[in-house]
KOLNU-974901 format. One record per atom (N, C-alpha, C, O): residue number from 0; chain; x, y, z. Coordinates in Angstrom, 3 decimals, decimal comma, padded with zeros to 6 digits. Example, Ala and Ser with C-alpha at 12.3 -4.5 7.8 and 13.67 -1.06 7.14 Angstrom:
REM residues 2
+-----+-------+----------+----------+----------+
|   n | chain |        u |        v |        w |
+-----+-------+----------+----------+----------+
|   0 |     A |  013,190 | -005,690 |  007,800 |
|   0 |     A |  012,300 | -004,500 |  007,800 |
|   0 |     A |  013,200 | -003,300 |  007,800 |
|   0 |     A |  014,236 | -003,319 |  008,465 |
|   1 |     A |  012,850 | -002,250 |  007,080 |
|   1 |     A |  013,670 | -001,060 |  007,140 |
|   1 |     A |  012,900 |  000,030 |  007,870 |
|   1 |     A |  013,409 |  001,138 |  008,039 |
+-----+-------+----------+----------+----------+
END
This chain:
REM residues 97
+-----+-------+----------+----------+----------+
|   n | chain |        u |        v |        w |
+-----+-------+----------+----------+----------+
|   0 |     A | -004,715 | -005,198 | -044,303 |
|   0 |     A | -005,879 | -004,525 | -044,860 |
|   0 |     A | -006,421 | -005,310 | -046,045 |
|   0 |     A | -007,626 | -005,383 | -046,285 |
|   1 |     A | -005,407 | -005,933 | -046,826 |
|   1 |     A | -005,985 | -006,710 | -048,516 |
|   1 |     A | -006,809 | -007,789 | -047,829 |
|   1 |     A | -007,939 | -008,047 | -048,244 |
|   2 |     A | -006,081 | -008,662 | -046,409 |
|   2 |     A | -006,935 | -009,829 | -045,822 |
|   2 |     A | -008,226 | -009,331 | -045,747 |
|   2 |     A | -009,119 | -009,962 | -046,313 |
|   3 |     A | -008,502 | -008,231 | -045,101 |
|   3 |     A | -009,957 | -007,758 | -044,597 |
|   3 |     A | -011,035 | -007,484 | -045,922 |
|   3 |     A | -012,254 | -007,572 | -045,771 |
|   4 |     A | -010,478 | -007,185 | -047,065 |
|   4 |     A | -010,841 | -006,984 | -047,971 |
|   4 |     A | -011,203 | -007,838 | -048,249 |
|   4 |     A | -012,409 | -008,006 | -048,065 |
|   5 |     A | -010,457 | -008,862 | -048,833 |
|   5 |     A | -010,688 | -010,109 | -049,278 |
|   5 |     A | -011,681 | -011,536 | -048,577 |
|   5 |     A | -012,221 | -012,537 | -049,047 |
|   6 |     A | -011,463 | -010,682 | -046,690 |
|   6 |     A | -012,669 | -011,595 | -046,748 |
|   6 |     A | -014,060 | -011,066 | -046,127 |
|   6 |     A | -014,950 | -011,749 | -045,621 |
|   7 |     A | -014,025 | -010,085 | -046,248 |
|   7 |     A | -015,420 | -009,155 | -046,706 |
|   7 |     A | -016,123 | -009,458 | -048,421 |
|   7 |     A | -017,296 | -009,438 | -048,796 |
|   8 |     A | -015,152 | -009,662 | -048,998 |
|   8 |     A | -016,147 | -009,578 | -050,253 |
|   8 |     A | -015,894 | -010,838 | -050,244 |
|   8 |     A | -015,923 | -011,127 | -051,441 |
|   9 |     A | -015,524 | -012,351 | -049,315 |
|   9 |     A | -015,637 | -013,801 | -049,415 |
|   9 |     A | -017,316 | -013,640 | -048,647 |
|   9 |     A | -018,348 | -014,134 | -049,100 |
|  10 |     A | -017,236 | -013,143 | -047,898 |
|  10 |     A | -018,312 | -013,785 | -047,002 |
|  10 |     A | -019,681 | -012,525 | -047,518 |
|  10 |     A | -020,909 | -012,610 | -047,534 |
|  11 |     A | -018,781 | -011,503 | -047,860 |
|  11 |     A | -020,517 | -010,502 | -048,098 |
|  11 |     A | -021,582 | -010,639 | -048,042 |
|  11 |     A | -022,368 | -010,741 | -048,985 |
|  12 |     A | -021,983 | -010,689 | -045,970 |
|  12 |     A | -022,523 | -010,972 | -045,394 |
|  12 |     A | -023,102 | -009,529 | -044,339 |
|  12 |     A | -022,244 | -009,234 | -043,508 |
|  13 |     A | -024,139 | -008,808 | -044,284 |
|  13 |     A | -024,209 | -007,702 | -043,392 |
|  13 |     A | -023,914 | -007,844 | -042,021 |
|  13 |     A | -023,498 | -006,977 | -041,252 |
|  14 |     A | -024,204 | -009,161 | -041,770 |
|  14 |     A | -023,767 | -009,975 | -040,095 |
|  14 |     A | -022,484 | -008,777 | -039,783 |
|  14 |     A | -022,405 | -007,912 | -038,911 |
|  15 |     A | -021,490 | -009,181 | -040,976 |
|  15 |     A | -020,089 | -009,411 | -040,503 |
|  15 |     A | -019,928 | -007,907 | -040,347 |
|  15 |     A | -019,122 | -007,470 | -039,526 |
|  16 |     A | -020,763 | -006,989 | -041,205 |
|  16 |     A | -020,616 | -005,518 | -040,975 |
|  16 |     A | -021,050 | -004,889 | -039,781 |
|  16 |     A | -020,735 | -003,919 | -039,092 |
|  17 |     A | -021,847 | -005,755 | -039,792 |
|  17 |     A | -023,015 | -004,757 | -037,806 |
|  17 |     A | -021,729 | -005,374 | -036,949 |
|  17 |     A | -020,941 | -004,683 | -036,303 |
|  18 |     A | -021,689 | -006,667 | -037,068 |
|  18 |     A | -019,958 | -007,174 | -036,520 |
|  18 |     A | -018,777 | -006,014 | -035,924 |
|  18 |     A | -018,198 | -005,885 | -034,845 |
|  19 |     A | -018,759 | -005,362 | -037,054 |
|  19 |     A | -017,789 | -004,523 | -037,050 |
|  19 |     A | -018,100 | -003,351 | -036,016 |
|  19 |     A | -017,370 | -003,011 | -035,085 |
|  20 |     A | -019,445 | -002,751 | -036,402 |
|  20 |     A | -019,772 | -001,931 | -035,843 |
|  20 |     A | -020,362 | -001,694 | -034,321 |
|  20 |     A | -020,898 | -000,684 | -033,867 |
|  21 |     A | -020,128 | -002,769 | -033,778 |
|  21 |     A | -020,257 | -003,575 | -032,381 |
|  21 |     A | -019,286 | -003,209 | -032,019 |
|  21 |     A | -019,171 | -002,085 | -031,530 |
|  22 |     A | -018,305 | -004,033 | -032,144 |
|  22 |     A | -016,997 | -004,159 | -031,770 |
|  22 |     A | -016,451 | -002,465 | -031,492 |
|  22 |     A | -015,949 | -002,143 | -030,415 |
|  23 |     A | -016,652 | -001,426 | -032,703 |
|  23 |     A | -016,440 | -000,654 | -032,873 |
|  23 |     A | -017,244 |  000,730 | -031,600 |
|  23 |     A | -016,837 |  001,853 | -031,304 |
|  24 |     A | -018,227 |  000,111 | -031,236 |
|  24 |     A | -018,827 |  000,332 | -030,366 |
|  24 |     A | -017,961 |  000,659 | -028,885 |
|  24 |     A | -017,684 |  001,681 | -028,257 |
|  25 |     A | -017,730 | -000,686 | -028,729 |
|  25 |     A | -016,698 | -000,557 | -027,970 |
|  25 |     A | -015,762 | -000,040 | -027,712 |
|  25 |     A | -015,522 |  000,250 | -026,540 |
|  26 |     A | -015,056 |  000,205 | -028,548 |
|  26 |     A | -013,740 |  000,903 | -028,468 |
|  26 |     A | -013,844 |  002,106 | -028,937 |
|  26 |     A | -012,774 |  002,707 | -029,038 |
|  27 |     A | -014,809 |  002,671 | -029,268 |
|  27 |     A | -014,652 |  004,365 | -029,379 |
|  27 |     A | -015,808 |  004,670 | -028,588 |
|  27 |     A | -016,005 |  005,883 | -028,660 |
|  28 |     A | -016,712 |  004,065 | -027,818 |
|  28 |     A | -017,080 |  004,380 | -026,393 |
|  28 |     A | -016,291 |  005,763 | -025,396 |
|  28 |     A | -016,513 |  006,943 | -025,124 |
|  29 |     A | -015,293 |  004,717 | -025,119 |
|  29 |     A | -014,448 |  005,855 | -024,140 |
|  29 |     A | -014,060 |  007,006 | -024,864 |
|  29 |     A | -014,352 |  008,054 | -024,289 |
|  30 |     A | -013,596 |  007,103 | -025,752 |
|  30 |     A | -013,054 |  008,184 | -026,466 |
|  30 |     A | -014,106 |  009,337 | -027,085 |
|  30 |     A | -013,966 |  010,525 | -027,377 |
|  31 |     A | -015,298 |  008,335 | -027,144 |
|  31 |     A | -016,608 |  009,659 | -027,217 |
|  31 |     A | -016,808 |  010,295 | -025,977 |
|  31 |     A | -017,122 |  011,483 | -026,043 |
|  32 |     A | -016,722 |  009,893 | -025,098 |
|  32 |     A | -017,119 |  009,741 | -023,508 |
|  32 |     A | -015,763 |  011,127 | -022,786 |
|  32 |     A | -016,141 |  012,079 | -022,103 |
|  33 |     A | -014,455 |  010,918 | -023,111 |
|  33 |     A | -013,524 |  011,512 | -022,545 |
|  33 |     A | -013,883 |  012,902 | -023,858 |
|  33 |     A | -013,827 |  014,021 | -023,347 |
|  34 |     A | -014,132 |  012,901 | -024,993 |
|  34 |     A | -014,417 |  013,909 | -025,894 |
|  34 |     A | -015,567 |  015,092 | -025,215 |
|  34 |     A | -015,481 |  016,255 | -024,822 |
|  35 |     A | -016,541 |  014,177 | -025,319 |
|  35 |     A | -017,803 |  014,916 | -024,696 |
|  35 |     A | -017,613 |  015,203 | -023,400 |
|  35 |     A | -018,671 |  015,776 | -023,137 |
|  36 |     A | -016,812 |  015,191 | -022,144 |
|  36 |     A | -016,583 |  015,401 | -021,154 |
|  36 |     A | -015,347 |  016,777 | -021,081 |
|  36 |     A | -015,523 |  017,683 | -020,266 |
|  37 |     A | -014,236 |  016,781 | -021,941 |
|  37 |     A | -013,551 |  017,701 | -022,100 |
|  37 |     A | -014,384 |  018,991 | -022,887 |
|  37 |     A | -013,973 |  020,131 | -022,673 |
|  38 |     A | -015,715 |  018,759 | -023,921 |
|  38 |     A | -015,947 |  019,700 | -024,178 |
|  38 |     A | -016,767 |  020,415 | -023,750 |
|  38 |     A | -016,722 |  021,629 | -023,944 |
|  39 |     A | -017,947 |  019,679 | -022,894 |
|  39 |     A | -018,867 |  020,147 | -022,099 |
|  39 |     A | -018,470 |  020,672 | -020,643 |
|  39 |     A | -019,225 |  021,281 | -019,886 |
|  40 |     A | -017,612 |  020,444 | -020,483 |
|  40 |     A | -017,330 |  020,412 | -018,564 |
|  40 |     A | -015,916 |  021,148 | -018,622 |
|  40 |     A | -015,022 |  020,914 | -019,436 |
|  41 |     A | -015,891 |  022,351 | -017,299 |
|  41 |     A | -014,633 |  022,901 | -017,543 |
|  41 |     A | -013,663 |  022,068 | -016,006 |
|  41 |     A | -012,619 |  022,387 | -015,437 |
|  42 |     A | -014,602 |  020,981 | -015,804 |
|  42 |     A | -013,704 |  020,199 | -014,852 |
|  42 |     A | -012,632 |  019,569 | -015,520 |
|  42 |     A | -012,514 |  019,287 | -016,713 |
|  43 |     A | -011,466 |  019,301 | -014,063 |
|  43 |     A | -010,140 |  018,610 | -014,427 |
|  43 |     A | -010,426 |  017,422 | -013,947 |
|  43 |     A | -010,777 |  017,223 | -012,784 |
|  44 |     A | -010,192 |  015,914 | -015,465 |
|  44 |     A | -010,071 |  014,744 | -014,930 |
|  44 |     A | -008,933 |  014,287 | -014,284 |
|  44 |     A | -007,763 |  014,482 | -014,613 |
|  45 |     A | -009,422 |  013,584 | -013,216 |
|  45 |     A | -008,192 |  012,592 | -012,391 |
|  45 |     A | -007,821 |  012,290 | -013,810 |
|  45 |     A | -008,664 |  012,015 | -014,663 |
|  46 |     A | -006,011 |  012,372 | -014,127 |
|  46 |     A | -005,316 |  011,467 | -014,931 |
|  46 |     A | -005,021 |  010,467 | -014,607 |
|  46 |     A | -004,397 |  009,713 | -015,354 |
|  47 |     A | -005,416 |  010,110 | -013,254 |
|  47 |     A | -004,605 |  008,802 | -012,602 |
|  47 |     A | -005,470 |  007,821 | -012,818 |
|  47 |     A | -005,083 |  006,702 | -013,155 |
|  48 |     A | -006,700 |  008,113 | -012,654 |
|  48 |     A | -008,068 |  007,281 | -012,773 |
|  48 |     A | -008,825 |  007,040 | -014,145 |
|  48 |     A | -009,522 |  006,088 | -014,496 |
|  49 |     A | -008,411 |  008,393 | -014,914 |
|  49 |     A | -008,629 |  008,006 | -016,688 |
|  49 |     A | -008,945 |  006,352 | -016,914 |
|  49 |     A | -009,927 |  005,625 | -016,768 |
|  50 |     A | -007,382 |  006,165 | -017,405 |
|  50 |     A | -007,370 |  004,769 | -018,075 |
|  50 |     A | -007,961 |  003,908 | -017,816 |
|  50 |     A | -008,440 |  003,213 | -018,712 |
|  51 |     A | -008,196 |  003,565 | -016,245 |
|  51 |     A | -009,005 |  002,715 | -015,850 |
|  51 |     A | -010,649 |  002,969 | -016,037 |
|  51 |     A | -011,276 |  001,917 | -015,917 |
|  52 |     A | -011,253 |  003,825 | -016,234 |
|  52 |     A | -012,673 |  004,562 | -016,790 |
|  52 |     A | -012,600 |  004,084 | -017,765 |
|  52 |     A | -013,571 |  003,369 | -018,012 |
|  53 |     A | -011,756 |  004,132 | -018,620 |
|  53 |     A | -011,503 |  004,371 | -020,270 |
|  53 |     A | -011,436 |  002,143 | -020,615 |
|  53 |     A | -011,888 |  001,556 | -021,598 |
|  54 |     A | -010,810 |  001,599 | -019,542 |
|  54 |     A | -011,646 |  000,509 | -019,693 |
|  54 |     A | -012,604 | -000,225 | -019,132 |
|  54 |     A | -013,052 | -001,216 | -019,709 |
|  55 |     A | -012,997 |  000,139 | -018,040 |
|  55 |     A | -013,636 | -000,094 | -016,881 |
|  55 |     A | -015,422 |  000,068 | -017,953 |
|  55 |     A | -016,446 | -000,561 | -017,687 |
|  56 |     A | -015,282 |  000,887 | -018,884 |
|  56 |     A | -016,420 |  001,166 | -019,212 |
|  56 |     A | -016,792 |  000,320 | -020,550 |
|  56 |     A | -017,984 |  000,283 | -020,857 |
|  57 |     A | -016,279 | -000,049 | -020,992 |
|  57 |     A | -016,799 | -001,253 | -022,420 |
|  57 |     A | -016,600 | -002,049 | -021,310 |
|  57 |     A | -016,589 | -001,067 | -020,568 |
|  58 |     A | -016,404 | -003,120 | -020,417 |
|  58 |     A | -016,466 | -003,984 | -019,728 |
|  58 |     A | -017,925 | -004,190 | -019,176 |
|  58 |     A | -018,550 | -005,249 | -019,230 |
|  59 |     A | -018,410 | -002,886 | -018,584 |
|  59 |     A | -019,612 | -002,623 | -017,938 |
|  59 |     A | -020,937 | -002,610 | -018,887 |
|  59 |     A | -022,032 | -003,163 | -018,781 |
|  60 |     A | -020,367 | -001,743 | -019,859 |
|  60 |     A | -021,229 | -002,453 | -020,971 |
|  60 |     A | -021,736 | -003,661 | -021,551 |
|  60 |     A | -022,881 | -003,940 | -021,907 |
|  61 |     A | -020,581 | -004,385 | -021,582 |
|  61 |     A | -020,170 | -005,760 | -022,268 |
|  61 |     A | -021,230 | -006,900 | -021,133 |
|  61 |     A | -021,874 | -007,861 | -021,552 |
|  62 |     A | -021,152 | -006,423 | -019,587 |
|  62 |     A | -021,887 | -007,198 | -018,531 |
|  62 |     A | -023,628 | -006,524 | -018,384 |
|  62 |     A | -024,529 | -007,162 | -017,840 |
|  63 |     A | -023,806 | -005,157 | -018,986 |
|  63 |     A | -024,744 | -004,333 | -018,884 |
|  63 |     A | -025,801 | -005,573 | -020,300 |
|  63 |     A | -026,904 | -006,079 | -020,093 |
|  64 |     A | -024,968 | -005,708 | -021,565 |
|  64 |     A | -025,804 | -006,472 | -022,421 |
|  64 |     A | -025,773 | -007,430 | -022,466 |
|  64 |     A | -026,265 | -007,831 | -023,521 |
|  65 |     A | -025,332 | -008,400 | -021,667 |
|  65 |     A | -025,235 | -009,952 | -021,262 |
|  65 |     A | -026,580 | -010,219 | -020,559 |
|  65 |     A | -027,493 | -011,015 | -020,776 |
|  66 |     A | -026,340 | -009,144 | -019,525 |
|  66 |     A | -027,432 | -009,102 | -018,249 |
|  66 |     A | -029,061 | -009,255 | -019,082 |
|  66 |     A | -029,866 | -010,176 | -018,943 |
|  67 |     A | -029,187 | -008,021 | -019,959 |
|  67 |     A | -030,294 | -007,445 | -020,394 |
|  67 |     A | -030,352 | -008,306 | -021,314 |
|  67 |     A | -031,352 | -009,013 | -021,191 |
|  68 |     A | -029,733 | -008,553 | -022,163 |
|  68 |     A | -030,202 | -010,044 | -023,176 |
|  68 |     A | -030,559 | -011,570 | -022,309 |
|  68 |     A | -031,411 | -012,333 | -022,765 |
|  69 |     A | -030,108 | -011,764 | -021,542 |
|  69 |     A | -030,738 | -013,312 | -020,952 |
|  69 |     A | -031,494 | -012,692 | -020,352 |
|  69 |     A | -032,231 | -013,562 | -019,887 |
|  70 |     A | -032,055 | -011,226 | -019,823 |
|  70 |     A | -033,287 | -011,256 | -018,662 |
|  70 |     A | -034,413 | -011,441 | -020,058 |
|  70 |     A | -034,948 | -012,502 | -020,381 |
|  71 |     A | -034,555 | -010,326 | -020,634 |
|  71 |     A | -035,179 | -009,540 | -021,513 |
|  71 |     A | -035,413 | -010,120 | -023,033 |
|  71 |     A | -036,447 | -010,142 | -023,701 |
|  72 |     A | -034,346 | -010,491 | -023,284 |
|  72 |     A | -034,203 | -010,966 | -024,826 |
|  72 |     A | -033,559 | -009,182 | -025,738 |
|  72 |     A | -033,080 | -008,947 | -026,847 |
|  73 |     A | -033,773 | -008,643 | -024,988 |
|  73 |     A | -033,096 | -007,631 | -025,994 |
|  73 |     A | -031,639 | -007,611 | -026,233 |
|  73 |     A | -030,837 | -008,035 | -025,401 |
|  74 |     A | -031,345 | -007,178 | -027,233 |
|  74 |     A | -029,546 | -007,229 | -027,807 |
|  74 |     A | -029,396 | -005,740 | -028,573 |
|  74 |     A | -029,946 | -005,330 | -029,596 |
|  75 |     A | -028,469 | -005,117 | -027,704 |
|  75 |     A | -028,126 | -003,966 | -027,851 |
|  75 |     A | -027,272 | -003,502 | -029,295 |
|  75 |     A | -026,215 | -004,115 | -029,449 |
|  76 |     A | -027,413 | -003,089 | -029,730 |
|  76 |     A | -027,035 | -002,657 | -030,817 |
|  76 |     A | -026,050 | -001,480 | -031,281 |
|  76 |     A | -024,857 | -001,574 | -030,996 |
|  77 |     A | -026,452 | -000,555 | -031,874 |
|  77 |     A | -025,686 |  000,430 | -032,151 |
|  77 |     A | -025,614 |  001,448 | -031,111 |
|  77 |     A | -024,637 |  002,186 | -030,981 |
|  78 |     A | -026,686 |  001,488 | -030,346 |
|  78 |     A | -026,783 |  002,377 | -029,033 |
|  78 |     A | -025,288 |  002,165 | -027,896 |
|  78 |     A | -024,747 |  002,973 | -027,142 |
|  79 |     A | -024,998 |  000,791 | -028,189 |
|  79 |     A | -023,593 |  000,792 | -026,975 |
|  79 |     A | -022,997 |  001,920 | -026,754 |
|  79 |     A | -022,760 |  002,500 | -025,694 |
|  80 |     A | -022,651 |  002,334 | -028,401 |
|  80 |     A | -021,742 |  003,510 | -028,564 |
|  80 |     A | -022,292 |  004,510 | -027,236 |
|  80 |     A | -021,541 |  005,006 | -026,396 |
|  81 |     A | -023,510 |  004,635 | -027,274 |
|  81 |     A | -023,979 |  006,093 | -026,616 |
|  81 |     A | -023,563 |  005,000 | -025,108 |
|  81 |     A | -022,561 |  005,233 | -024,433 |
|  82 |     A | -024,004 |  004,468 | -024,963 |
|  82 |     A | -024,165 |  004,214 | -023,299 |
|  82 |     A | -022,475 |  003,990 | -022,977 |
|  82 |     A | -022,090 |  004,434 | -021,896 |
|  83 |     A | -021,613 |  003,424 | -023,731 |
|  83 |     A | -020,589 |  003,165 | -023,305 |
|  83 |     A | -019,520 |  004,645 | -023,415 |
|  83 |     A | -018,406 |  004,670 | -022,891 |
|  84 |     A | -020,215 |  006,013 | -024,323 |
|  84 |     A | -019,455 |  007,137 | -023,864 |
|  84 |     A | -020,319 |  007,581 | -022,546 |
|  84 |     A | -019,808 |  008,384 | -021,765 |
|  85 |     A | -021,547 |  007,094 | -022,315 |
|  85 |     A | -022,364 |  008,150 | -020,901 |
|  85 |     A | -021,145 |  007,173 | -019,836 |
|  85 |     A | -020,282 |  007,692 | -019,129 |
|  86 |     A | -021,337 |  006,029 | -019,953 |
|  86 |     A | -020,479 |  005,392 | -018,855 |
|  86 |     A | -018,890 |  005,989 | -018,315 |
|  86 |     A | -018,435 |  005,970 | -017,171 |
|  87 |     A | -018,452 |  006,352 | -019,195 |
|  87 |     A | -016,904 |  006,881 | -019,438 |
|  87 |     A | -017,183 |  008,410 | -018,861 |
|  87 |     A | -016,542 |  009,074 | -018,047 |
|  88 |     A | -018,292 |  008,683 | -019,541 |
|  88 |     A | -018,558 |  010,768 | -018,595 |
|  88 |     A | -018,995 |  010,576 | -017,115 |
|  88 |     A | -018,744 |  011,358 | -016,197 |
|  89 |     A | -019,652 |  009,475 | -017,034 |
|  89 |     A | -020,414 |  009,488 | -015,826 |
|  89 |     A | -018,855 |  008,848 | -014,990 |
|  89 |     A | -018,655 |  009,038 | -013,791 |
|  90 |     A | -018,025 |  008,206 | -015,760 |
|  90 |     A | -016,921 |  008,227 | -014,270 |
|  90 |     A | -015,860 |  008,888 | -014,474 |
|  90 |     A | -014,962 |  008,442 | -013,760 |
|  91 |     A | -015,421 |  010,016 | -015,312 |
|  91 |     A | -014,787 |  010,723 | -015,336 |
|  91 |     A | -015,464 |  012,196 | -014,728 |
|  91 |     A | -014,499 |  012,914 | -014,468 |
|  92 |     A | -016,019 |  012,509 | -014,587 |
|  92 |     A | -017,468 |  013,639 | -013,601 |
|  92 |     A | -017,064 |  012,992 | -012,440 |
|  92 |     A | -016,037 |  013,486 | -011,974 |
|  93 |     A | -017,659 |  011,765 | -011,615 |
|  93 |     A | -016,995 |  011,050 | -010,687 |
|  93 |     A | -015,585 |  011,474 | -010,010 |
|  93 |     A | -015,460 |  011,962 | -008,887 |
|  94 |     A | -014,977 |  011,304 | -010,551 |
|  94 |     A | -013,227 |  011,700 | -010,405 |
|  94 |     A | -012,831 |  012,441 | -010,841 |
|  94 |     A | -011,617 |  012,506 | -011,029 |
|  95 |     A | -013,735 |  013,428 | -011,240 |
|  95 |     A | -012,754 |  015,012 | -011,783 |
|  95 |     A | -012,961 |  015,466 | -010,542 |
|  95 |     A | -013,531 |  014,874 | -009,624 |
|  96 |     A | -012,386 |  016,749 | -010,539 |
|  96 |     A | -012,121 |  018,090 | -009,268 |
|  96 |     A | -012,736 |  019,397 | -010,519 |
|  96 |     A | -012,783 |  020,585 | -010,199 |
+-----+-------+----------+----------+----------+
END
């Protein structure tokens, strides 16, 4: 944690913060996604198929803004978060009963 500190206030740079919040994107994707799906829906998820949703979906993302930045020029931003929890509901809905 002192490293991260230390080189946040070396580089105190906003880059390195949206940085963060990218990344961060990613990985609490699924976990918004399996949240908002347990609270909205009184369906049961496949447990078997979870985990693989749970990464299957920042991946899809990750190829979703590759795609759309070399067609388009756009670069996705803070929105991942949202698309990468719809991705995670939309395949846990998929594979629930």
């Amino acid at each position: 944690l002192a490293v991260f500190i230390c080189l946040f206030r070396m580089l105190n740079n906003q880059s390195v913060i949206d940085a963060i919040y990218i990344i961060a994107s990613y990985t609490y994707g699924p976990l918004l996604g399996m949240f908002a799906f347990g609270l909205f829906t009184r369906r049961k998820a496949n447990d078997t198929y979870t985990p693989y949703i749970a990464v299957a979906s920042p991946l899809i993302c990750f190829a979703v803004d590759w795609v759309v930045s070399a067609c388009t020029g756009y670069k996705f931003g803070y929105e991942l978060l949202i698309l990468n929890g719809a991705f995670t509901f939309a395949g846990l809905w998929v594979k629930s009963s």
